[in-house]
RONUGU-534528 format. One record per residue: x, y, z of N, C-alpha, C, CB in turn; residue in one letter. Coordinates in steps of 0.2 Angstrom, whole numbers, plus 5000, padded with zeros to 4 digits. Glycine has a CB too. Layout:
<sites>
XYZXYZXYZXYZA
...
</sites>
This chain:
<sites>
495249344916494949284916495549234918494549264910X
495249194923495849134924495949084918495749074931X
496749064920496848984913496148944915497748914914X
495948924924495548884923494648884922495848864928X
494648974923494148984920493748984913494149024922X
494548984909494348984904494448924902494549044900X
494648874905494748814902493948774902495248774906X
493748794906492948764909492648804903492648794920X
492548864903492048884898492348874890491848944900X
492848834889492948814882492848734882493648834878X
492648704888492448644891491548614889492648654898X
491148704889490748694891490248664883490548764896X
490348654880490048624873490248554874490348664865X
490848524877490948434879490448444883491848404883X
490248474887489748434892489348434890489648464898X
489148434886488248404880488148364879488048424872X
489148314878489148254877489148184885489848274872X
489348244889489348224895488848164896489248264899X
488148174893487548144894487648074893487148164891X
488048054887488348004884488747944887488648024880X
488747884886489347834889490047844890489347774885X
490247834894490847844896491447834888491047784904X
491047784885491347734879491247784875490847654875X
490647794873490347864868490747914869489647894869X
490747944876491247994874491848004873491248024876X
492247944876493047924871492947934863493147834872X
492647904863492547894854492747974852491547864851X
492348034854492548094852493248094850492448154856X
493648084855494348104858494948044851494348084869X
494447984853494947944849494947924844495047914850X
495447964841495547974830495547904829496448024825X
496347874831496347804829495947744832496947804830X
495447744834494947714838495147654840494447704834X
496047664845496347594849495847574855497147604853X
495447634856494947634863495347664868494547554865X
495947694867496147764871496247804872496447774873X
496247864873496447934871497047954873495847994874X
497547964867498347994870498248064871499147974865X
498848094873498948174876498748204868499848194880X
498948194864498848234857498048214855499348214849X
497848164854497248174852496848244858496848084852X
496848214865496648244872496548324868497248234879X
497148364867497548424866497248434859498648424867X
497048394852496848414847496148434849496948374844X
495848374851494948384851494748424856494648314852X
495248454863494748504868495248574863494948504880X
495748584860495848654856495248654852496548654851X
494748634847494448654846493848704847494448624846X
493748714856493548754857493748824858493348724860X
494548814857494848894858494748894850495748904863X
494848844846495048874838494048914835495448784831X
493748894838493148924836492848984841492648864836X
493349004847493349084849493849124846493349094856X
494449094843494649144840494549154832495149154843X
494149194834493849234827494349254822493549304829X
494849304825495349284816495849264818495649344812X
495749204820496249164820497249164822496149164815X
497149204825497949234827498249184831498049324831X
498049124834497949104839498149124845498149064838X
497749194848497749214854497049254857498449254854X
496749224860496149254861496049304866495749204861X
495849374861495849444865495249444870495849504859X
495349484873494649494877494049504873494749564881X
494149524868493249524865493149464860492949614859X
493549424861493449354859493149314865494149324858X
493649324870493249294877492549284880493449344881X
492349234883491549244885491649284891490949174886X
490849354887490849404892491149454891490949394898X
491749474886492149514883492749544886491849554882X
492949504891493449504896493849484898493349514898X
494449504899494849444902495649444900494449364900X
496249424902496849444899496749374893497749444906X
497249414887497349364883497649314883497449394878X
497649244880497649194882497849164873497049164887X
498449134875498649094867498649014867499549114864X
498549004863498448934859498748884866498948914850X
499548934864500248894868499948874875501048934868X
499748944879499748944885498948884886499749034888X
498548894883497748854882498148784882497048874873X
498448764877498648694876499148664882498948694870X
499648694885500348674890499648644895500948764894X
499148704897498648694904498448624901497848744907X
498248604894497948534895498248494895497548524893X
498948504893499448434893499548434903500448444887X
499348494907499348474913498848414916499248534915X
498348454912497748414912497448344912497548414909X
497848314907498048264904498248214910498548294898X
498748234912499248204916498948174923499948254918X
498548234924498248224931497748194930497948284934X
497348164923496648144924497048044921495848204918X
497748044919498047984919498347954924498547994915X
497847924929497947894934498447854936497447864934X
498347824929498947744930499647744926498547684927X
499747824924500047844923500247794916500247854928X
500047784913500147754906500247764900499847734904X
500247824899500247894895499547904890501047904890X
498847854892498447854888497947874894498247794882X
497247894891496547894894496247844891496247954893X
495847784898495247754898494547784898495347734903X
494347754896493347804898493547824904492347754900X
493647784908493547804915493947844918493447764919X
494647864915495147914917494747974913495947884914X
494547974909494348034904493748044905494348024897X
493448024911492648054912492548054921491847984908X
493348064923493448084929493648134929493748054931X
493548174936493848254935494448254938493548314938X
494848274936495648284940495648304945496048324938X
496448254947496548274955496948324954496848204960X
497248344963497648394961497648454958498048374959X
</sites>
């Protein structure tokens, strides 16, 4: 399984929220509620989804952790580096925060 495959499907429980205001869904992301999401909040609140596949917690999610049961294993470290990629690409204005509208855009590049 690719980093980016598996990024999308530990994505796929945020998209429930997708339905929601661009505002609304900031709000998930932002702890301190300045109305922007920095690179740690970003990197805290999408790891959630890798910390509720892996099952005992080792932070490294084996193949029968994986959806579908398959796929090279993949750690916290490596899950988290892609989304500080992430991060950067969907920070347009390069500011080092996310807007709604930076954060409910899909990356470039």
């Amino acid at each position: 399984m690719t980093m980016r495959r598996l990024g999308l499907l530990l994505l796929l429980p945020m998209l429930a929220h997708a339905q929601s205001t661009p505002a609304e869904y900031l709000r998930l992301f932002d702890v301190d509620g300045d109305g922007r999401v920095s690179e740690a909040e970003y990197i805290a609140h999408l790891s959630e989804g890798f910390r509720r596949l892996d099952s005992n917690g080792d932070g490294v999610l084996e193949p029968d952790e994986l959806p579908g049961g398959h796929g090279k294993p993949i750690t916290l470290r490596q899950y988290q580096d892609n989304l500080r990629r992430q991060f950067h690409k969907l920070d347009r204005n390069h500011d080092g925060y996310l807007d709604a509208r930076e954060l409910t855009q899909p990356p470039q590049g």
